[in-house]
C-alpha positions in Angstrom: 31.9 117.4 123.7 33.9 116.8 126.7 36.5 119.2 128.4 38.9 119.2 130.7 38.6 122.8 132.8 41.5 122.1 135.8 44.1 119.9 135.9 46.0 119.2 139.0 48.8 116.2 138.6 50.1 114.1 141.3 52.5 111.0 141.5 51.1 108.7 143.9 51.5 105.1 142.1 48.7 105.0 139.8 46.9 108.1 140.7 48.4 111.4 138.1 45.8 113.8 139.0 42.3 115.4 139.6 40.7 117.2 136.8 37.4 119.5 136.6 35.7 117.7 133.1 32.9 119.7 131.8 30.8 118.3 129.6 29.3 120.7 127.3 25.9 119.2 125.8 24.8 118.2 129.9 25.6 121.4 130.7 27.4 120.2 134.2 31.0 120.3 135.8 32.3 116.9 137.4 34.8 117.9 139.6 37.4 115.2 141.5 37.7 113.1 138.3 40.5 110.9 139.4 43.0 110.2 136.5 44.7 107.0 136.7 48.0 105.0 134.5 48.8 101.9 134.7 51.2 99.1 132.1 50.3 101.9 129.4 46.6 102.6 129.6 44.7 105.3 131.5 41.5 105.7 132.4 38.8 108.1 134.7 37.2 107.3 137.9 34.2 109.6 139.1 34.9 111.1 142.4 34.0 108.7 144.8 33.7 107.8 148.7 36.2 105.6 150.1 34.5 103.0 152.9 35.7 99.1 154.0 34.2 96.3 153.1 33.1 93.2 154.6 36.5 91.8 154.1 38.3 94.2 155.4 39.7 96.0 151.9 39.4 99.5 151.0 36.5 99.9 148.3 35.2 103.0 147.0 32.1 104.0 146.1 31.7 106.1 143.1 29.0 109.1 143.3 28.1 109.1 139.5 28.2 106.1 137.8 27.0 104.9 133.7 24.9 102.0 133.9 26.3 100.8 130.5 30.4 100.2 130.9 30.5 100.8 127.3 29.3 104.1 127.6 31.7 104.6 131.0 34.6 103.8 128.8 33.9 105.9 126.1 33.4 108.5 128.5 36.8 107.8 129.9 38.1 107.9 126.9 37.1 111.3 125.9 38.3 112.8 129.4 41.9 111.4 129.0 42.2 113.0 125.5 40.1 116.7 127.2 42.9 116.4 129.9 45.6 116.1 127.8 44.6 118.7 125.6 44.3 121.3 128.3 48.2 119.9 129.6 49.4 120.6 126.8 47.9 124.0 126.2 48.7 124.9 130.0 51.9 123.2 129.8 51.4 120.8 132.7 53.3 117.9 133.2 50.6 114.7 134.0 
């Protein structure tokens, strides 16, 4: 099971907010889960590190990552629904 412990919104674009997600069964605290919207659908990021790449465009480089995207988006998943659970518990806006 996956929870959402903190919640902090912001309106930047895409970007809503940073969460703390714990999940339960690892036994571990993610903290700087990036929550992002966009045309209707939203989805998790892992905290990550932003750097530039050879191009010249600002990548970032996540510091926990699933091998199997599946298993990233079910993860993902289960986060946005922990997060809004504790919004609307908390009554925060996101």
């Amino acid at each position: 099971m996956i929870e959402c412990v903190e919640f902090k919104p912001v309106d930047n674009g895409v970007f809503r907010g940073v969460a703390k997600i714990k999940v339960k069964k690892w036994g571990v605290i993610i903290s700087g889960c990036a929550l992002f919207e966009k045309n209707g659908h939203r989805w998790i990021s892992f905290p990550s590190e932003a750097y530039q790449s050879d191009d010249g465009k600002k990548r970032y480089y996540p510091f926990i990552r699933f091998e199997d995207k599946t298993l990233m988006d079910i993860f993902s998943k289960e986060a946005v629904s922990a997060i809004d659970k504790y919004n609307e518990e908390h009554s925060v806006q996101s």
